[in-house]
GULO-848110 format. One line per field, with one value per residue (C-alpha): residue number from 1; residue in one letter; x, y, z. Coordinates in Angstrom, 1 decimal. Example, Ala and Ser with C-alpha at 12.3 -4.5 7.8 and 13.67 -1.06 7.14 Angstrom:
2
seq	c(1, 2)
type	c(A, S)
x	c(12.3, 13.7)
y	c(-4.5, -1.1)
z	c(7.8, 7.1)
This chain:
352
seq	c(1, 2, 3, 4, 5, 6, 7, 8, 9, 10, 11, 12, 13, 14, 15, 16, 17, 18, 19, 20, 21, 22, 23, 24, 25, 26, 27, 28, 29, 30, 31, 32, 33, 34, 35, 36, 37, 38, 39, 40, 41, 42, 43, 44, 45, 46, 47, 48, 49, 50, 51, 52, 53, 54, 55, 56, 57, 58, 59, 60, 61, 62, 63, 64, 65, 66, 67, 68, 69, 70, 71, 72, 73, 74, 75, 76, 77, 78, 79, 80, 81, 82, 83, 84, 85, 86, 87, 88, 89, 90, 91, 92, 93, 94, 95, 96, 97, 98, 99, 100, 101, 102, 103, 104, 105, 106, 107, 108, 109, 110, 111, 112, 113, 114, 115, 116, 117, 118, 119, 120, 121, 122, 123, 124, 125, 126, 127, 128, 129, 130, 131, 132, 133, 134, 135, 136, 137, 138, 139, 140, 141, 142, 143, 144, 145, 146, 147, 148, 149, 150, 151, 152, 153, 154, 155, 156, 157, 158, 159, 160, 161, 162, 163, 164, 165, 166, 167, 168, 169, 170, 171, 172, 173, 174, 175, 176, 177, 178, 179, 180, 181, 182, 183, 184, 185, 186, 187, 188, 189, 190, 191, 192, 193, 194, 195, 196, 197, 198, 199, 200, 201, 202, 203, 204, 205, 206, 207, 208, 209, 210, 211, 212, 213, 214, 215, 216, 217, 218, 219, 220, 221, 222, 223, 224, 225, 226, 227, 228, 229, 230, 231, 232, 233, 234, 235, 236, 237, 238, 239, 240, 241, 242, 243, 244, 245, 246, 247, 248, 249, 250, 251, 252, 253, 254, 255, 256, 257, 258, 259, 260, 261, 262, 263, 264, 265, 266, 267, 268, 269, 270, 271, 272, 273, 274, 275, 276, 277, 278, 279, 280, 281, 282, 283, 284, 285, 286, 287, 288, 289, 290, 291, 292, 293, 294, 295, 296, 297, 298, 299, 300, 301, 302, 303, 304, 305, 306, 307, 308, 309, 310, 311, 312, 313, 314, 315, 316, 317, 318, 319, 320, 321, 322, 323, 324, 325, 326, 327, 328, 329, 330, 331, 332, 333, 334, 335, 336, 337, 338, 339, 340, 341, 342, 343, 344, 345, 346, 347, 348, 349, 350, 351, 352)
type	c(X, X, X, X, X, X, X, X, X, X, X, X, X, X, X, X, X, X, X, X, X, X, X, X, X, X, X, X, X, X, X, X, X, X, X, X, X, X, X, X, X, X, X, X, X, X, X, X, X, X, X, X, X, X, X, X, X, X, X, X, X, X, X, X, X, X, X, X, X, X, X, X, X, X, X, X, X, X, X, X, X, X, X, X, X, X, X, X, X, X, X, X, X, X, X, X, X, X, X, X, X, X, X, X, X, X, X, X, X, X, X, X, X, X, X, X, X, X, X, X, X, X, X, X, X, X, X, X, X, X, X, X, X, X, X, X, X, X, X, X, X, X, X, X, X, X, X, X, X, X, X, X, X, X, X, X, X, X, X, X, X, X, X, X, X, X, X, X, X, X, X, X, X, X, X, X, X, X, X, X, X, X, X, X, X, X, X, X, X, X, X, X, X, X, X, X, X, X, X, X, X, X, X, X, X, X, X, X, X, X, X, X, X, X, X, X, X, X, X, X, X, X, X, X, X, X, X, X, X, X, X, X, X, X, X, X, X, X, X, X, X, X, X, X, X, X, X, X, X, X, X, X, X, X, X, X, X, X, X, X, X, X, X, X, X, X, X, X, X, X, X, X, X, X, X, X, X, X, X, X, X, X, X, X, X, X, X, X, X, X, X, X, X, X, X, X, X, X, X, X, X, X, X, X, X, X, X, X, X, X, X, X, X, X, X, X, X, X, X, X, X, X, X, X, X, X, X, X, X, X, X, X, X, X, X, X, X, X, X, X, X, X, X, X, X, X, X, X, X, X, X, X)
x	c(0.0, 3.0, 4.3, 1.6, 1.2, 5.0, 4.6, 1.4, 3.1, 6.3, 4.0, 2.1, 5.4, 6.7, 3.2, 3.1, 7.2, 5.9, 3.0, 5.2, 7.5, 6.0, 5.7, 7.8, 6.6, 7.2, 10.0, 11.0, 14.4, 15.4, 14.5, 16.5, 19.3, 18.8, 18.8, 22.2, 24.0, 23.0, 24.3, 27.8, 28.0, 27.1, 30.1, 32.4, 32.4, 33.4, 35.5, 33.9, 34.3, 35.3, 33.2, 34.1, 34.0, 31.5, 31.6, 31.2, 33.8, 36.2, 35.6, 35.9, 39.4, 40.5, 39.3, 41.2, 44.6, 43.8, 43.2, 46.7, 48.2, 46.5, 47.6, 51.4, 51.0, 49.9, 52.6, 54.5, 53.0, 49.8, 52.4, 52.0, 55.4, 54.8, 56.0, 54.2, 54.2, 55.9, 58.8, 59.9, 62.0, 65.1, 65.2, 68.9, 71.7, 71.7, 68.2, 66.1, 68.4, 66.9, 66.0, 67.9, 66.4, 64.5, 63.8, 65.4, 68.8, 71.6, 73.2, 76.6, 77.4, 80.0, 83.1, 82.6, 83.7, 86.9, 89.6, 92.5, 96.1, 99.2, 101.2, 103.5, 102.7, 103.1, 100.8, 102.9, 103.0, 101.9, 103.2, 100.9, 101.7, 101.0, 98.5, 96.8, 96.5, 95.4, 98.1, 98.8, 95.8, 93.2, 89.9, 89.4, 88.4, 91.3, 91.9, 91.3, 87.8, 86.9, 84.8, 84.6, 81.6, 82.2, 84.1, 84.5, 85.1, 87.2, 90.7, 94.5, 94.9, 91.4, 92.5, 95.8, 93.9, 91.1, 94.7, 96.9, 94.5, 93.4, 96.7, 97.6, 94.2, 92.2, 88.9, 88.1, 88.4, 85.8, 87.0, 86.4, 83.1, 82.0, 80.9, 82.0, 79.5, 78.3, 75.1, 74.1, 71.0, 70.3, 71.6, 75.2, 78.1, 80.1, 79.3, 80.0, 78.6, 78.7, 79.0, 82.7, 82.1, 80.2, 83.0, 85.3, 83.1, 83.1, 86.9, 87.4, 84.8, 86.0, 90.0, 88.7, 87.6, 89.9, 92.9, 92.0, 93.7, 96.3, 97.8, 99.0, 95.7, 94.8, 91.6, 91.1, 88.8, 89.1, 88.1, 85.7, 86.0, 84.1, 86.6, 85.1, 82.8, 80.1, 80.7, 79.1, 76.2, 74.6, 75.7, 75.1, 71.5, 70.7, 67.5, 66.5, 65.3, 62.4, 63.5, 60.9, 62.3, 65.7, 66.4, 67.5, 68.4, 65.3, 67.0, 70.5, 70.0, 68.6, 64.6, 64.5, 60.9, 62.3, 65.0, 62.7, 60.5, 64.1, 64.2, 60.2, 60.9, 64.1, 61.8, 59.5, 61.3, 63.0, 66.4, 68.0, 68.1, 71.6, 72.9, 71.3, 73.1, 70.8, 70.6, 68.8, 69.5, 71.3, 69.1, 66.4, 64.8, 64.3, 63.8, 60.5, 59.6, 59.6, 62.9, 65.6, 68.8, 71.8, 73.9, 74.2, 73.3, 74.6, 74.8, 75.6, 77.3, 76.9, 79.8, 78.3, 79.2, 82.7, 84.2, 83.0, 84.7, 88.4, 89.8, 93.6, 94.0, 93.3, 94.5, 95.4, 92.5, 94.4, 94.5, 92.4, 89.3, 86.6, 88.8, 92.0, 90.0, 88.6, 91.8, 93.9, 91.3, 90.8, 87.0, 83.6, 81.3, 77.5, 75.9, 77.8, 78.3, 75.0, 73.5, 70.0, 70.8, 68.2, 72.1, 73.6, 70.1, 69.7, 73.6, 73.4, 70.2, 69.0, 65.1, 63.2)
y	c(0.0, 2.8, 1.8, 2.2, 5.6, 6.9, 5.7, 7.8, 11.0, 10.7, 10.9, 13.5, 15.9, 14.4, 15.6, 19.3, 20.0, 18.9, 21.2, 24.4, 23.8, 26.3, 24.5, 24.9, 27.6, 26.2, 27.8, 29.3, 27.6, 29.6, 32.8, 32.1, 30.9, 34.0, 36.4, 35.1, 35.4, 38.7, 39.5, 37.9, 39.7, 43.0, 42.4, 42.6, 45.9, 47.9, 51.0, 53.8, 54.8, 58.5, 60.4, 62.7, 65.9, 67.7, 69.8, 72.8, 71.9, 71.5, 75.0, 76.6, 74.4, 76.5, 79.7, 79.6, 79.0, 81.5, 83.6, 83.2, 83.0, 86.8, 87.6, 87.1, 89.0, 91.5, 92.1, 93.7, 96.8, 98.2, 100.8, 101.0, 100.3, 97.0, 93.4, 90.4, 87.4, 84.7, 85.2, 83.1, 81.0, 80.6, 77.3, 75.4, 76.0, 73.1, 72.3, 69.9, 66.7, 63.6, 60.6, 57.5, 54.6, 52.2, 54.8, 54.9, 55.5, 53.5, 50.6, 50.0, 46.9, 44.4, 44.7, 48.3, 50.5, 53.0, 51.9, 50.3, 52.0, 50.6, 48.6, 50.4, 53.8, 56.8, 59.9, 61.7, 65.2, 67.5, 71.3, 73.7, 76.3, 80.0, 79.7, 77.3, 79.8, 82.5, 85.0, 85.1, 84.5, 87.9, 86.9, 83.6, 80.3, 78.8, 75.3, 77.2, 77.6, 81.2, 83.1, 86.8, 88.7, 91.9, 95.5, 98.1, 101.6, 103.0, 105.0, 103.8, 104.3, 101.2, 99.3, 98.8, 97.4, 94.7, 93.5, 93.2, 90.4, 89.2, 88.6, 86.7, 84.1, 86.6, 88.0, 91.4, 93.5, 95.5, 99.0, 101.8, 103.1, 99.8, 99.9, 101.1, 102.5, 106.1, 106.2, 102.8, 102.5, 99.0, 98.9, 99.4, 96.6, 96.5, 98.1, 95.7, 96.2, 94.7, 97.6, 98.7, 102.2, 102.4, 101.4, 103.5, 106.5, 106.1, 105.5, 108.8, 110.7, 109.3, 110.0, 113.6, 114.4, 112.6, 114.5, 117.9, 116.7, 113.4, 114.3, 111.4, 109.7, 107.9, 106.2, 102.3, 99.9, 96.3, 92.9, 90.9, 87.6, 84.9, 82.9, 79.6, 79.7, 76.8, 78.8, 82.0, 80.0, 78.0, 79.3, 83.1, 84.3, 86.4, 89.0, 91.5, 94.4, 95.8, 99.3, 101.1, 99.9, 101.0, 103.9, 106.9, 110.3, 111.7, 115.1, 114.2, 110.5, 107.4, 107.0, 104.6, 103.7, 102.3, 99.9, 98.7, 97.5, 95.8, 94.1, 92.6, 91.8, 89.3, 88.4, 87.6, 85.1, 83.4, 85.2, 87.1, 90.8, 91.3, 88.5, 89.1, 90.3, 92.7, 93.5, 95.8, 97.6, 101.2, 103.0, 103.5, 106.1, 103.9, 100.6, 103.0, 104.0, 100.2, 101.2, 99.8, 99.7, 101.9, 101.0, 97.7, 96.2, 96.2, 94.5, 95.6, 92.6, 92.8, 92.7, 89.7, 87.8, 89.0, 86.5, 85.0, 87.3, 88.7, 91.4, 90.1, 92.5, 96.8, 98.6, 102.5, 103.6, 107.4, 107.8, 104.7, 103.5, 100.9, 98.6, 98.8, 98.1, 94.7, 93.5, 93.9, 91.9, 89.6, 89.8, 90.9, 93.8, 94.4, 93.6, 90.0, 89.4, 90.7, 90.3, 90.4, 87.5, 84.5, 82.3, 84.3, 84.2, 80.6, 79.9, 82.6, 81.3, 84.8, 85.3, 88.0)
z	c(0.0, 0.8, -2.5, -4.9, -2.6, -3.2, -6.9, -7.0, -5.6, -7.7, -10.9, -9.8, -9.3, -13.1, -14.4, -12.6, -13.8, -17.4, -17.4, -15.8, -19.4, -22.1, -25.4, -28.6, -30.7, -34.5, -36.2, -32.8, -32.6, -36.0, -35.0, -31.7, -34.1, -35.9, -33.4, -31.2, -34.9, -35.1, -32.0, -32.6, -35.9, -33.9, -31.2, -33.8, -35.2, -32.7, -34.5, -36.0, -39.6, -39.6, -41.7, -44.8, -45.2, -47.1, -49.7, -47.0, -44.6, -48.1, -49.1, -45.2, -44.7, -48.4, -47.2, -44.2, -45.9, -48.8, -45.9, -44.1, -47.6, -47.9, -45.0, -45.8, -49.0, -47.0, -44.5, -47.3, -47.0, -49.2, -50.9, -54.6, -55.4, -52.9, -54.2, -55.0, -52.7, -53.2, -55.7, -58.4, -57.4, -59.7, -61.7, -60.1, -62.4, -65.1, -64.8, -62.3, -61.4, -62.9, -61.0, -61.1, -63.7, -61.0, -58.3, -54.9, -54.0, -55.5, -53.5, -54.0, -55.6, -53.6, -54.4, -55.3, -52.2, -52.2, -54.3, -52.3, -52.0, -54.1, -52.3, -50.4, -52.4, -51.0, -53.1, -55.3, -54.1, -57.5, -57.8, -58.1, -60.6, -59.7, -62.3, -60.8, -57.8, -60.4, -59.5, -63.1, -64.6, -64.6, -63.4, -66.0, -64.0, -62.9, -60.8, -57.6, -58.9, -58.7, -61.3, -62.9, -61.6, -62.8, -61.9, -59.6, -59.8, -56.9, -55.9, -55.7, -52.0, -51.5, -54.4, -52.9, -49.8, -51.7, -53.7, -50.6, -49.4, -52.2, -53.4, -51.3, -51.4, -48.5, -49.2, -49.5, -46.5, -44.8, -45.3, -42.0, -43.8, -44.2, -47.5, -51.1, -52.7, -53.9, -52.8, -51.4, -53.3, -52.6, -49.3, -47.9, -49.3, -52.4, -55.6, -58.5, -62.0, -65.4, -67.3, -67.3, -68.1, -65.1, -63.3, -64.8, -64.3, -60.4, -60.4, -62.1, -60.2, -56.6, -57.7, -58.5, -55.3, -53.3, -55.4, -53.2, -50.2, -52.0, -55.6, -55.7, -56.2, -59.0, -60.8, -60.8, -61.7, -60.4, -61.1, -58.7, -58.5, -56.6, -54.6, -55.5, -58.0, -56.4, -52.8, -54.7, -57.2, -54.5, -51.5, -51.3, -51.8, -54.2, -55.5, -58.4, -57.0, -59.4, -61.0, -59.2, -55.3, -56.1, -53.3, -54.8, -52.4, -50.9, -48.5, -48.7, -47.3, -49.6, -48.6, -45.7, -46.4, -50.0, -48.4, -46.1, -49.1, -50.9, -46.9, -47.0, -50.6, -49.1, -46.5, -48.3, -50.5, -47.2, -47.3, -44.4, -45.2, -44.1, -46.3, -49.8, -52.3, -54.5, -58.3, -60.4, -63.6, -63.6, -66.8, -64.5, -66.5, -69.0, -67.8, -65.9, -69.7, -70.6, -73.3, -74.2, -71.6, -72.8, -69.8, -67.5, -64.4, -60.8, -57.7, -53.8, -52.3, -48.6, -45.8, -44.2, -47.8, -47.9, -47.4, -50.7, -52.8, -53.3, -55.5, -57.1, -59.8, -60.1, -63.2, -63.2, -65.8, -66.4, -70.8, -71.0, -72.6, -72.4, -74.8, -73.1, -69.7, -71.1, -72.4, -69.7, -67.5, -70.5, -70.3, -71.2, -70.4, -70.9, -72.9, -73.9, -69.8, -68.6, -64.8, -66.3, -68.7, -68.4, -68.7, -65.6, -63.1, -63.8, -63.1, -60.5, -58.9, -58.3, -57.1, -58.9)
C-alpha cells in the first residue's frame, strides 16, 4: 500500500514540472538561431568609420589658408610700389636633377667600395703652378675655382687694400666706412657692376675728389672675383630688386621707407636681409619707360658675404678706354656678360 502511494506522488510531481515547461513555438528555434548570430555579428564591429567631409567643410578648410596665404602678402606693405608674394624662385643652375632609372637611392654593388692603396705607395706630391692659384691668370676660371663677376670703380689708395689680401688668397676687406658704394641704393656693401664704363666712371669721379687733399691719387677699376665659384652660385642668396624699389636720395639720405620694401621683398622670399646680395638695372629712366637699356646692371654685395669674394688684380684707368680696360682683364662687359641675362640668373640662382 506505501508503494503504490509513493509511486502515485512521484507521478504526480513528473506531471506538474511537465506542465510548468512552455511548449515549442514552430520555427521558434530559427528565429533564436537568428537572433544570437546577429548578436555575434554586432560584437564585432566595434571601430567607427570617420566620416568625410563635405563639400562645405572643403571650401571653409580653403578659405582659411587663402586667408593666411593673404595675409602674408599682406605684410609687405599696401604701398603702390609694394612686391608680389611669393617670388619666383630661380630654376637650379643646369636644370632639375633627374631621377635615377628604377627609383630609390643607388646601393653600391660588392666589391665596389673605395679603391684600395698601391702597395706600399706613398701619393705623389703635385706642384701647383701660380696659375693654378690664379696670381697670373686675370679673373678667368682657374683650378682654384673662382669666377669673374664683374668691376669696380674706386681710388688707388682702397685698391691697394682689396689686392693686398686678395693677393695673397684673403677675401676682400671690410674697409672703416663699411661699404664702397656712392650712394648705397640697394643697401650698404660693395658696388660691382657689369657695365665697365660704369666702373670706370666712379673710379674717375671718386679720384677727383679725393685728389683735393692726395695728388697722388689715381683712378682704378678692379676685377671681382668669386673665390670659388660653387661657394658663390649655391651658397650666397641672391634678389633682383624691381627698378621702381631701387632707393634713390630723398634730403641728402637714400629713402628709408624704400630699403625697407628691398628688406620685406628678401623676407619675403625666405632670405636674411643682411645677407642678400641685391641686383637691379642702372638705366632707371628707361627701364621705368619700358625702353631699351643703354647702360648695364649692378649689384651691392653685402659685408656679411665677404668672405666670398676677393679682388687680385686693379688697373690705373688714367688715358684709357673701355677697350684697353677689357683687355687687360681679359673679359667681357655688358651687354655680352649681362647680370639680367636668363644664362647668368639661372647659373646665379637669383630670385626675382
Amino acid at each position: 500500500m506505501r508503494s503504490f502511494a509513493s509511486l502515485f506522488v512521484f507521478a504526480l510531481c513528473f506531471f506538474e514540472v511537465a506542465l510548468a515547461l512552455p511548449a515549442p513555438m514552430p520555427g521558434n528555434s530559427k528565429a533564436v538561431a537568428k537572433k544570437s548570430a546577429g548578436n555575434k555579428k554586432a560584437n564585432v564591429h566595434h571601430t567607427t568609420v570617420p566620416k568625410k567631409k563635405s563639400a562645405a567643410t572643403k571650401s571653409k578648410t580653403k578659405s582659411k589658408s587663402s586667408l593666411s596665404k593673404s595675409k602674408t602678402t599682406s605684410s609687405l606693405g599696401s604701398g603702390a610700389n609694394a612686391p608680389s608674394c611669393p617670388l619666383k624662385r630661380p630654376a637650379p643652375p643646369g636644370g632639375a636633377k633627374k631621377a635615377a632609372p628604377g627609383g630609390g637611392n643607388k646601393r653600391a654593388s660588392p666589391g665596389k667600395g673605395n679603391p684600395k692603396k698601391a702597395p706600399g705607395g706613398k701619393k705623389k706630391k703635385v706642384k701647383r703652378s701660380d696659375d693654378e692659384f690664379g696670381f697670373t691668370t686675370l679673373g678667368r676660371r682657374t683650378g682654384s675655382g673662382s669666377e669673374f663677376l664683374g668691376f669696380h670703380g674706386t681710388t688707388s689708395s682702397t685698391a691697394a687694400q682689396y689686392t693686398s689680401a686678395g693677393r695673397t688668397g684673403k677675401h676682400l676687406p671690410i674697409l672703416s666706412s663699411g661699404f664702397n658704394g656712392a650712394d648705397a641704393e640697394l643697401g650698404p656693401g660693395l658696388y660691382v657692376t657689369d657695365h665697365v664704363e660704369t666702373a670706370m666712371f666712379f673710379a674717375n669721379s671718386g679720384a677727383a675728389s679725393r685728389k683735393l687733399k692726395d695728388a697722388s691719387i689715381k683712378p682704378m677699376v678692379c676685377m671681382v672675383e668669386a673665390m670659388t665659384s660653387s661657394a658663390w652660385r649655391t651658397g650666397t642668396p641672391k634678389l633682383w630688386i624691381p627698378h621702381d624699389m631701387v632707393a634713390k636720395s630723398k634730403g641728402g639720405k637714400n629713402d628709408p621707407a624704400i630699403l625697407k620694401q628691398q628688406a620685406d621683398l628678401a623676407t619675403c622670399a625666405g632670405l636674411k636681409p643682411e645677407e642678400t646680395v641685391r641686383f637691379s638695372v642702372l638705366d632707371l629712366v628707361n627701364a621705368a619707360a619700358g625702353n631699351k637699356q643703354v647702360t648695364g646692371n649692378q649689384f651691392a654685395i653685402p659685408t656679411t658675404q665677404f668672405n666670398k669674394i676677393y679682388i687680385r688684380s686693379c688697373l690705373d684707368i688714367t688715358g684709357k678706354g673701355e677697350k684697353d680696360v677689357l683687355k687687360y682683364f681679359e673679359q667681357q662687359g655688358w651687354p655680352d656678360h649681362d647680370f639680367n641675362s636668363q644664362k647668368l640668373r639661372t647659373d646665379w640662382a637669383i630670385y626675382a
